[in-house]
TIDOBA-422443 format. One record per residue (C-alpha): residue number from 1; residue in three letters; x, z, y. Coordinates in nm, 4 decimals, m for minus. Layout:
<NUM; "ALA"; <X; Z; Y>>
...
END
This chain:
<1; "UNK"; <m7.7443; 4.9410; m4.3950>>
<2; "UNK"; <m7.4671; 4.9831; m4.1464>>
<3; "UNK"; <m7.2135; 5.2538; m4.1136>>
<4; "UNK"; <m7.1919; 5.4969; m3.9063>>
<5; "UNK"; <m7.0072; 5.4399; m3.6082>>
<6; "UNK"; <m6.7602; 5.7237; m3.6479>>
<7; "UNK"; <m6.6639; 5.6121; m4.0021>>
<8; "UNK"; <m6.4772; 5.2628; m3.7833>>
<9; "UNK"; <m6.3067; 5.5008; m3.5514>>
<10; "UNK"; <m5.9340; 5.4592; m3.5492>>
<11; "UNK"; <m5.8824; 5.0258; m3.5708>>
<12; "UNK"; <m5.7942; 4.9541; m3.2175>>
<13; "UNK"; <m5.5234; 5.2340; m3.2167>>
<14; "UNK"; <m5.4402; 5.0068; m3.5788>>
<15; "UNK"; <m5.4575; 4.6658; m3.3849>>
<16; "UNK"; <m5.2754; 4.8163; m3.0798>>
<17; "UNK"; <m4.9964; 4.9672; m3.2630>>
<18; "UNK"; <m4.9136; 4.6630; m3.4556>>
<19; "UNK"; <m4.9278; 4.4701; m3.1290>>
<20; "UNK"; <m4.6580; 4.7084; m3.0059>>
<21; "UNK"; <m4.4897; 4.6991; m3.3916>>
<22; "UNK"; <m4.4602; 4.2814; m3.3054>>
<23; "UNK"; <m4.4044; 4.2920; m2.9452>>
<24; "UNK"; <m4.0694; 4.5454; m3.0607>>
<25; "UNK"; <m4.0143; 4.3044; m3.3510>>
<26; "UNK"; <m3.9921; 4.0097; m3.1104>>
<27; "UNK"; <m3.7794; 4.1892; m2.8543>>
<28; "UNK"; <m3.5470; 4.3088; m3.0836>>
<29; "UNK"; <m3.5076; 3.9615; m3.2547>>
<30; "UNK"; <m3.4287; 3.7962; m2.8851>>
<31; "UNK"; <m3.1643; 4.1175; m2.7985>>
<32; "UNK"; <m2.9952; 4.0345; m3.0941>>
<33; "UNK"; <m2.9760; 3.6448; m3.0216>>
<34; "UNK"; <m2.8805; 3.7062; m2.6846>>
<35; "UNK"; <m2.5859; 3.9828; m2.7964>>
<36; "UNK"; <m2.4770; 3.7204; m3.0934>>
<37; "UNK"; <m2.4911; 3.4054; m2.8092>>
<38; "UNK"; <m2.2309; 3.6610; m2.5482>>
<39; "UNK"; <m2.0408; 3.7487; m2.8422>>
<40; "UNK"; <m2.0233; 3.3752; m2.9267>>
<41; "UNK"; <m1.9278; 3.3234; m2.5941>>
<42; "UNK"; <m1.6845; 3.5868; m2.5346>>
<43; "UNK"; <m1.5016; 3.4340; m2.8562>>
<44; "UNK"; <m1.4651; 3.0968; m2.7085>>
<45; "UNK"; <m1.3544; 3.1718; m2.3823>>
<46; "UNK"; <m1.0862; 3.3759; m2.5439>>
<47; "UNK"; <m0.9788; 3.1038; m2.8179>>
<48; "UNK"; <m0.9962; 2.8812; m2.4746>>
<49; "UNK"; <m0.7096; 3.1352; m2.3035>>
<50; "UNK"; <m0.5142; 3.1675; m2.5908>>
<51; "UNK"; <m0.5580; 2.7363; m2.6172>>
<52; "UNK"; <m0.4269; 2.7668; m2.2918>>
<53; "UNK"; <m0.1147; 3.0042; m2.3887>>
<54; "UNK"; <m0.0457; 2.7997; m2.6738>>
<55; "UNK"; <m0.0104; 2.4978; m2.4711>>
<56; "UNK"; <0.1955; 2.5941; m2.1719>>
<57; "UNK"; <0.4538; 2.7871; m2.5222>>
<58; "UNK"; <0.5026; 2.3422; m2.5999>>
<59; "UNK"; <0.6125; 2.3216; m2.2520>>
<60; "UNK"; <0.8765; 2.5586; m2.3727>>
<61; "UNK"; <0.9354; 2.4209; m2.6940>>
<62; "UNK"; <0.9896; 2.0835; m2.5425>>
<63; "UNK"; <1.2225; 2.2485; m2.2891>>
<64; "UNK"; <1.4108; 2.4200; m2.5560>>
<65; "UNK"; <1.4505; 2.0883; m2.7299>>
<66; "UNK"; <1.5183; 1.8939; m2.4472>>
<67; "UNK"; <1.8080; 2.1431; m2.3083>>
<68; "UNK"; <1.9594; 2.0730; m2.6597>>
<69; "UNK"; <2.0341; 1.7321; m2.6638>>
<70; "UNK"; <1.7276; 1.5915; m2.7650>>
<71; "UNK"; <1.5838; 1.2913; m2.6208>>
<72; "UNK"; <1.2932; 1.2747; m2.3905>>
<73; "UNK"; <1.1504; 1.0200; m2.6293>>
<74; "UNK"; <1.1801; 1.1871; m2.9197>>
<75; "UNK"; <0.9377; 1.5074; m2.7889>>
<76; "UNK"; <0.6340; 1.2728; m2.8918>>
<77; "UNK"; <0.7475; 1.3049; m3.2278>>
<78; "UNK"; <0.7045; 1.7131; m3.1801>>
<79; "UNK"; <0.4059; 1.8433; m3.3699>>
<80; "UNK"; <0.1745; 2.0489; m3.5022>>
<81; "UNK"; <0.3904; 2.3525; m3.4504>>
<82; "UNK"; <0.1999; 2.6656; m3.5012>>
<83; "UNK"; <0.2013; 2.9124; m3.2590>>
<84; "UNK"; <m0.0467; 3.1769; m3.2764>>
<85; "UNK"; <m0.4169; 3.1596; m3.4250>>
<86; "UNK"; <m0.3354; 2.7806; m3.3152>>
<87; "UNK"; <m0.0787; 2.4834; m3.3108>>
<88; "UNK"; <0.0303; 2.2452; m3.0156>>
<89; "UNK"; <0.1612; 1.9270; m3.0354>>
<90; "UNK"; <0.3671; 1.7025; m2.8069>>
<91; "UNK"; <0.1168; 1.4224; m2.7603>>
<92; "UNK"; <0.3649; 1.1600; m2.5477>>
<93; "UNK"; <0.7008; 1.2208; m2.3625>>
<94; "UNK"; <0.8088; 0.9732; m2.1025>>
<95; "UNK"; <1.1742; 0.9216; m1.9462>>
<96; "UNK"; <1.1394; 0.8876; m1.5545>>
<97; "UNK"; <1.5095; 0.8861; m1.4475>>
<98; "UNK"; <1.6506; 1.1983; m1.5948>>
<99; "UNK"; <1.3023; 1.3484; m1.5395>>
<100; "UNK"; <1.0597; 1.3526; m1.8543>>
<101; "UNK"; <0.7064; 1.3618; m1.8463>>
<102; "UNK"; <0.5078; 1.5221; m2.1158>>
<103; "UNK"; <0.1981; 1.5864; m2.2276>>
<104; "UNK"; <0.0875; 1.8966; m2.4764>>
<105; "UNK"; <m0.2568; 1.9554; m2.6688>>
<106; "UNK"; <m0.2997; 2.2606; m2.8192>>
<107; "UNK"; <m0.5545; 2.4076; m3.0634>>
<108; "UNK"; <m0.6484; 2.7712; m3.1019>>
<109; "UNK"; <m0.9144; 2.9988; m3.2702>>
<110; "UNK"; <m1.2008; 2.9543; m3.5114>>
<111; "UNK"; <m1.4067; 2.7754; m3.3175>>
<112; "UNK"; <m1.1136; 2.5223; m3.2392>>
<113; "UNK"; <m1.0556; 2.5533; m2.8470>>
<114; "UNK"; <m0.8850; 2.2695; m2.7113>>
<115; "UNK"; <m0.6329; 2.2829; m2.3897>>
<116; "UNK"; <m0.3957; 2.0179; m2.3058>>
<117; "UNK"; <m0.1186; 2.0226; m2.0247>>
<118; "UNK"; <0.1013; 1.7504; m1.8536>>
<119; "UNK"; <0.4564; 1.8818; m1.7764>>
<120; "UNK"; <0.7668; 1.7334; m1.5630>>
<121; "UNK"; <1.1125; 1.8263; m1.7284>>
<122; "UNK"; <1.4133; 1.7531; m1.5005>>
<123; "UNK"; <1.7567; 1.8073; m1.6158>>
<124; "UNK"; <1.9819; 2.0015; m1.3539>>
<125; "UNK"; <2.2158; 2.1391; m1.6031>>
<126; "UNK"; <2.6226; 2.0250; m1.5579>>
<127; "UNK"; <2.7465; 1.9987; m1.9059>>
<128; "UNK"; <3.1294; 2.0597; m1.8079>>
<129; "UNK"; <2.9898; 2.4092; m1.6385>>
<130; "UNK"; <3.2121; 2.6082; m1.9002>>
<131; "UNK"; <3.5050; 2.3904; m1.7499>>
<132; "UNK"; <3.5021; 2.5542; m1.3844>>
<133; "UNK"; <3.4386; 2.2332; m1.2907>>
<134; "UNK"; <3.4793; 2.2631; m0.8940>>
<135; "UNK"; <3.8210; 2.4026; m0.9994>>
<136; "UNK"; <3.7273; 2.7476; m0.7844>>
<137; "UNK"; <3.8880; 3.1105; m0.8806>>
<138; "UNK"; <3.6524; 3.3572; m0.9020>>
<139; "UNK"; <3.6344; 3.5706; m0.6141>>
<140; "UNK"; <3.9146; 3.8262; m0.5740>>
<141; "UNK"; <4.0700; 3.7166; m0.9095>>
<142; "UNK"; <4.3835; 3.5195; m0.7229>>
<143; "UNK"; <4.6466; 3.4995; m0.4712>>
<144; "UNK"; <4.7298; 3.1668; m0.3975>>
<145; "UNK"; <5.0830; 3.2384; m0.3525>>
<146; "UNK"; <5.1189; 3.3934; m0.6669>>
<147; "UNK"; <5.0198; 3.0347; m0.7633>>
<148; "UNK"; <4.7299; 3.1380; m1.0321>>
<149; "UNK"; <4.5549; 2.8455; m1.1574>>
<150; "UNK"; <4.1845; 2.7433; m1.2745>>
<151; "UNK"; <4.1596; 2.9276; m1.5963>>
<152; "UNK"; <4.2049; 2.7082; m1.9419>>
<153; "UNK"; <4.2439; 2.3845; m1.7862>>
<154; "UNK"; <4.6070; 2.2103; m1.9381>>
<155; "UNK"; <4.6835; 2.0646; m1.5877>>
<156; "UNK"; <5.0209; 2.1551; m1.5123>>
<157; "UNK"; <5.1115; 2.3362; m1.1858>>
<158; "UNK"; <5.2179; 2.0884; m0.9925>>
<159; "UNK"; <4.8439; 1.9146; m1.0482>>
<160; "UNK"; <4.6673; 2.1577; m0.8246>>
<161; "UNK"; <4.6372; 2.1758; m0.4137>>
<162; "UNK"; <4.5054; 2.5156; m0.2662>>
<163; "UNK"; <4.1758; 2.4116; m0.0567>>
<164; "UNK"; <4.1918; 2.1054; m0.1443>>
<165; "UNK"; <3.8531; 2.0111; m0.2029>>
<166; "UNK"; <3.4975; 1.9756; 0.0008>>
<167; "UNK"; <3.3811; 2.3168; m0.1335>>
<168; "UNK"; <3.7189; 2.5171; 0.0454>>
<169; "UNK"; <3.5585; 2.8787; 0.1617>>
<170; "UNK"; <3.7336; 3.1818; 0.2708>>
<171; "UNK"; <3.5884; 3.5712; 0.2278>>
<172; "UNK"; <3.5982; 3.7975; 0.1824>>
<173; "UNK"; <3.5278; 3.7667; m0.0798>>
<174; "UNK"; <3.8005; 3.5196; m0.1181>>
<175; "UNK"; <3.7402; 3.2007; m0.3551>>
<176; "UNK"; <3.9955; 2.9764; m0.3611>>
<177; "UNK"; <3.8963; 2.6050; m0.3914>>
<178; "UNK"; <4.1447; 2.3740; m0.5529>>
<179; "UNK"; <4.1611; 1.9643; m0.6296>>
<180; "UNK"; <4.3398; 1.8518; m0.9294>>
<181; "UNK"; <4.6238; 1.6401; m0.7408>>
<182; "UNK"; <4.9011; 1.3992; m0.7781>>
<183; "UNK"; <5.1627; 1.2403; m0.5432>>
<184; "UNK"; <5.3811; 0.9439; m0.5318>>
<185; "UNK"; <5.5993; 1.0760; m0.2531>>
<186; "UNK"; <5.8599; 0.7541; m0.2316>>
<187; "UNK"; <5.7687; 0.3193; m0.2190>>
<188; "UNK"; <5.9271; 0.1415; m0.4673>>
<189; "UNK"; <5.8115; 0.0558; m0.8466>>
<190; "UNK"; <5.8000; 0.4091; m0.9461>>
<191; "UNK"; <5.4373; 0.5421; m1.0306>>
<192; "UNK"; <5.3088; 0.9344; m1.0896>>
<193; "UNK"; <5.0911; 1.0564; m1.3441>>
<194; "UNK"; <4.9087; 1.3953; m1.3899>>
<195; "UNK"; <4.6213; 1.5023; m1.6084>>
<196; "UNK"; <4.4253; 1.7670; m1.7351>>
<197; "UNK"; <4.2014; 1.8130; m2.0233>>
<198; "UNK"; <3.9348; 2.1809; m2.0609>>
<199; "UNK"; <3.8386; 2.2901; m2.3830>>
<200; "UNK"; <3.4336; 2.3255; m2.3682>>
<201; "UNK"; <3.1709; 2.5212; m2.4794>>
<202; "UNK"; <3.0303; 2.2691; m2.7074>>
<203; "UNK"; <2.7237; 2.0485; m2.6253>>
<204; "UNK"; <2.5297; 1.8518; m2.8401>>
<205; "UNK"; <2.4181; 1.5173; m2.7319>>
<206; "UNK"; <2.1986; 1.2685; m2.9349>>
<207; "UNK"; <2.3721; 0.8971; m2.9230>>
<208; "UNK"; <2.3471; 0.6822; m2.8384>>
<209; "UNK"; <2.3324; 0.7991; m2.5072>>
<210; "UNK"; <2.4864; 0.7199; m2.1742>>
<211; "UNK"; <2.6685; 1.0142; m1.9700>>
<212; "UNK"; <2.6876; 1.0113; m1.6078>>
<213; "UNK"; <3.0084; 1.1624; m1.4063>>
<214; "UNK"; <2.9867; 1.2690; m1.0558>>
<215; "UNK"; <3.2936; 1.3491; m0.8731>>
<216; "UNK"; <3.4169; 1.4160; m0.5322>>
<217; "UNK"; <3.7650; 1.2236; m0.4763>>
<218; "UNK"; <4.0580; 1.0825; m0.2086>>
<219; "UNK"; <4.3475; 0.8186; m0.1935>>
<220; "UNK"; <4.5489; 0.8431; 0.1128>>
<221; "UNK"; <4.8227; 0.5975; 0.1106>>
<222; "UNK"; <5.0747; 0.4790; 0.3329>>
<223; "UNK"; <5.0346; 0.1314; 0.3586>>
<224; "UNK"; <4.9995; m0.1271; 0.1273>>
<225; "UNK"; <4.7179; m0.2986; m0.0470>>
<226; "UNK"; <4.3944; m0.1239; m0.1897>>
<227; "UNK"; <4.3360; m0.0256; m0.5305>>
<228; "UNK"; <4.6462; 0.1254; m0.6265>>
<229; "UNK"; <4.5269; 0.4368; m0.7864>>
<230; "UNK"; <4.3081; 0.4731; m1.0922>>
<231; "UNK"; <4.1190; 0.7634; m1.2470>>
<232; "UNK"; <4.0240; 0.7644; m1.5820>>
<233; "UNK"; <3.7654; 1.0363; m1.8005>>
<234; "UNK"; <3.7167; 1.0894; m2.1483>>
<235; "UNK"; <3.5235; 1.2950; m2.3976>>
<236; "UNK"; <3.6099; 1.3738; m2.7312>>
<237; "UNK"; <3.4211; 1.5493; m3.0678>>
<238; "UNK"; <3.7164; 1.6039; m3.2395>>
<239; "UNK"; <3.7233; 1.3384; m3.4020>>
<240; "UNK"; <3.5834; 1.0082; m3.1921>>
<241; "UNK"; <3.7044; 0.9919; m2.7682>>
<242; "UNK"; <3.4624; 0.8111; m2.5597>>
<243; "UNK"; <3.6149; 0.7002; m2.2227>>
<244; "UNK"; <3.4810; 0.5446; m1.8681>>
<245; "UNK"; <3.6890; 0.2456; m1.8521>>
<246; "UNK"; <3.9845; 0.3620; m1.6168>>
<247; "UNK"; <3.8209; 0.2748; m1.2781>>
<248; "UNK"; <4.0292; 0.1418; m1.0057>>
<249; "UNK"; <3.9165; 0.3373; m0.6209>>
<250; "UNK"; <3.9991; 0.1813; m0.2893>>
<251; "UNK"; <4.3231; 0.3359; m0.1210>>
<252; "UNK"; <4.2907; 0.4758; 0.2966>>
<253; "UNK"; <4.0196; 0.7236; 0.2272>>
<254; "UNK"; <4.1912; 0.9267; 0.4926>>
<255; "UNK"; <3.8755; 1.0630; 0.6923>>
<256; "UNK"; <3.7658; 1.2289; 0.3711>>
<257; "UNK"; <3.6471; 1.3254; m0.0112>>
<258; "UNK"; <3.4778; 0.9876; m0.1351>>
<259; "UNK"; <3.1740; 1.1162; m0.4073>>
<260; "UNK"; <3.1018; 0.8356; m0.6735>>
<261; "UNK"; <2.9713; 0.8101; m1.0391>>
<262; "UNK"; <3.1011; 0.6434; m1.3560>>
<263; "UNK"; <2.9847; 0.6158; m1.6952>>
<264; "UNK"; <3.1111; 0.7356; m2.0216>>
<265; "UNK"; <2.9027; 0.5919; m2.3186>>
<266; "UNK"; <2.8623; 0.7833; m2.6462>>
<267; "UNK"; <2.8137; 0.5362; m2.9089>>
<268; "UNK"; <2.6749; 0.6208; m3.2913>>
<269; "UNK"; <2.3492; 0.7613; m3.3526>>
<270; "UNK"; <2.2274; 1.1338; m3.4128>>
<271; "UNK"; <2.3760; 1.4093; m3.2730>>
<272; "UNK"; <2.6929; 1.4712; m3.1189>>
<273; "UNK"; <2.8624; 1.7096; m3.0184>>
<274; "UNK"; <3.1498; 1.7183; m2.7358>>
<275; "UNK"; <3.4277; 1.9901; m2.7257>>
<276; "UNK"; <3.6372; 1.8405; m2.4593>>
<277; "UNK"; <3.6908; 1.6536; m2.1572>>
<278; "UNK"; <3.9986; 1.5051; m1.9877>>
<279; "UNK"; <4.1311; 1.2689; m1.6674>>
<280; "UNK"; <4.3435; 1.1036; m1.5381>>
<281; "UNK"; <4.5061; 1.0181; m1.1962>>
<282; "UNK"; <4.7053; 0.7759; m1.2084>>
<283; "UNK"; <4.9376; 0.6331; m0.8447>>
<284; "UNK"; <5.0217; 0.3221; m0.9295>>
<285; "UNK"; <5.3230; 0.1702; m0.8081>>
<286; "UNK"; <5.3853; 0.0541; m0.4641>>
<287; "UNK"; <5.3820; 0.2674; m0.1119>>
<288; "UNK"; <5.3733; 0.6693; m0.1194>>
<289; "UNK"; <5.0187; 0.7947; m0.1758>>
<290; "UNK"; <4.8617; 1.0945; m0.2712>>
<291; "UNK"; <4.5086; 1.1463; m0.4800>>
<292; "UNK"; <4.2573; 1.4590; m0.4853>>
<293; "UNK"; <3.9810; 1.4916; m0.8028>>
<294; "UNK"; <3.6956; 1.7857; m0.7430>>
<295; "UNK"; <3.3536; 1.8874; m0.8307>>
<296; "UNK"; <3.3265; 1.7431; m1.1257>>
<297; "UNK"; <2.9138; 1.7147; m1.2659>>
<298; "UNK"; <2.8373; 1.5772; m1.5866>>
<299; "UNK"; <2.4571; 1.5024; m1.7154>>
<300; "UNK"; <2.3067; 1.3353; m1.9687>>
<301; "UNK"; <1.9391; 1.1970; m1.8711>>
<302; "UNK"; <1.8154; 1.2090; m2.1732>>
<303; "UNK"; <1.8204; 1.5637; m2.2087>>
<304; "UNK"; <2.1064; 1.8220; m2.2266>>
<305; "UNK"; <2.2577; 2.1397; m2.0263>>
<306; "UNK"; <1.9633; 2.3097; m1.8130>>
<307; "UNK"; <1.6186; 2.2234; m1.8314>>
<308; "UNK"; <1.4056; 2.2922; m1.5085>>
<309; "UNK"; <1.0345; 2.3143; m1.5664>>
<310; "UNK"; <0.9242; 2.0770; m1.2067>>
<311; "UNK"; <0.5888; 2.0891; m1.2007>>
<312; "UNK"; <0.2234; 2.1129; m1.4344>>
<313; "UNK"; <m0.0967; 2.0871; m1.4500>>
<314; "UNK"; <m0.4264; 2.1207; m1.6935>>
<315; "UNK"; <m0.5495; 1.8458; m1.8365>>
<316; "UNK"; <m0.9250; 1.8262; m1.7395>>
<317; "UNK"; <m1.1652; 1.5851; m1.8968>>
<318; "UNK"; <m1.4930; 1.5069; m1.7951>>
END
């Protein structure tokens, strides 16, 4: 016997509503995948940034470190610093020159974000800058006929020529260019000496290492045959001196300043550090002549003085 009809009333709205109840269910199951997937997301594109951050903070590091005397080579051996929720390290480090090229990976976040860079270093930093080392007064801080000399340097008076030097200028403001200077004003065996040492702001160097010296400079002679005057550089840490063998220069250089390098080689290992520097000019014996020493620039191309950041780039693999 069947039942009545009206007793089964009610079991589509049942079936309906749990279609809705799983339909809901189902929804609410995808929403939450889809809000876990952009949270995922929005957490790796920011451990990416910060990856990013990290990385370009070794460019400074190896900056830092190169500025300070250490060599370009020795950046590779940089690493893991942390920095961060993440670390870097300085993956290779090549000397171009006195350029260095560098590569940084860094790590960051959870999730382990990776970001590498490739950096060019170049050292532009003169490491007798503390010396005045174009031998100019500071602007308005001198008469010249009061015969006020480049601060600190032991050159005596007689070693310095007003405007003598390829940088001369006139103001206002006034800056008064000077050359250290020595003349042999008579022929005959007699010879003249001057020289002049600075004490520095100390640098730290990591030997061995070779030092290159820049310098603007001019014989004028009377006659007679070349090479009769000699200048001569060294450095000193207190305790060792490391010298350019005393180079001889051509006499006649009467049109103008002659610019030419030497080297000074700092022997040992490890660091180093310089407190002073000091020449030499030296007229040798023979016919009256006169000799001029300016703009003096000092580098190290494996790293010391001021560190320019040149160029850099992301790392992008496929």
């Amino acid at each position: 016997m069947m039942r009545p009809l009206h007793k089964q009333r009610g079991a589509v709205t049942l079936m309906g509503a749990l279609v809705i109840i799983i339909t809901m269910m189902l929804m609410i199951e995808v929403l939450h995948r889809m809000a876990g997937s952009d949270i995922l997301d929005t957490a790796a594109q920011n451990d990416s940034v910060e990856a990013l951050f990290i990385a370009e903070a070794g460019i400074e590091h190896a900056s830092y470190l190169f500025a300070n005397g250490t060599a370009c080579a020795d950046l590779a051996l940089v690493g893991p610093v942390n920095a961060g929720r993440g670390s870097f390290d300085i993956s290779t480090s090549t000397l171009v020159g006195s350029e260095c090229s560098i590569r940084v990976t860094a790590n960051a976040g959870v999730l382990g974000a990776q970001r590498g860079v490739e950096a060019l270093l170049k050292n532009e930093g003169n490491l007798l800058g503390s010396a005045n080392s174009g031998f100019d007064e500071p602007a308005g801080a001198c008469d010249p006929s009061l015969g006020c000399l480049p601060t600190g340097w032991t050159l005596p008076a007689g070693g310095w020529q007003d405007l003598g030097g390829p940088t001369a200028s006139s103001g206002p403001p006034l800056v008064y260019d000077r050359a250290a200077y020595v003349v042999k004003s008579s022929p005959g065996p007699s010879t003249a000496t001057t020289a002049g040492s600075f004490g520095l702001t100390p640098f730290t160097v990591t030997a061995p290492t070779t030092l290159t010296l820049n310098f603007d400079y001019k014989v004028v002679t009377s006659g007679g045959s070349p090479k009769e005057a000699e200048l001569s550089f060294a450095l000193t840490d207190g305790t060792s001196t490391y010298s350019a063998t005393p180079s001889p220069f051509e006499s006649g250089h009467t049109g103008g300043y002659v610019n030419t390098t030497v080297s000074i080689d700092i022997g040992g290992s490890g660091p180093v550090t310089i407190t002073e520097f000091s020449f030499t000019l030296f007229a040798k014996a023979g016919q009256p002549k006169q000799i001029w020493l300016d703009n003096l620039d000092l580098r190290d191309p494996a790293g010391g003085g001021s560190v320019a950041l040149r160029q850099w780039r992301e790392i992008v693999s496929n």
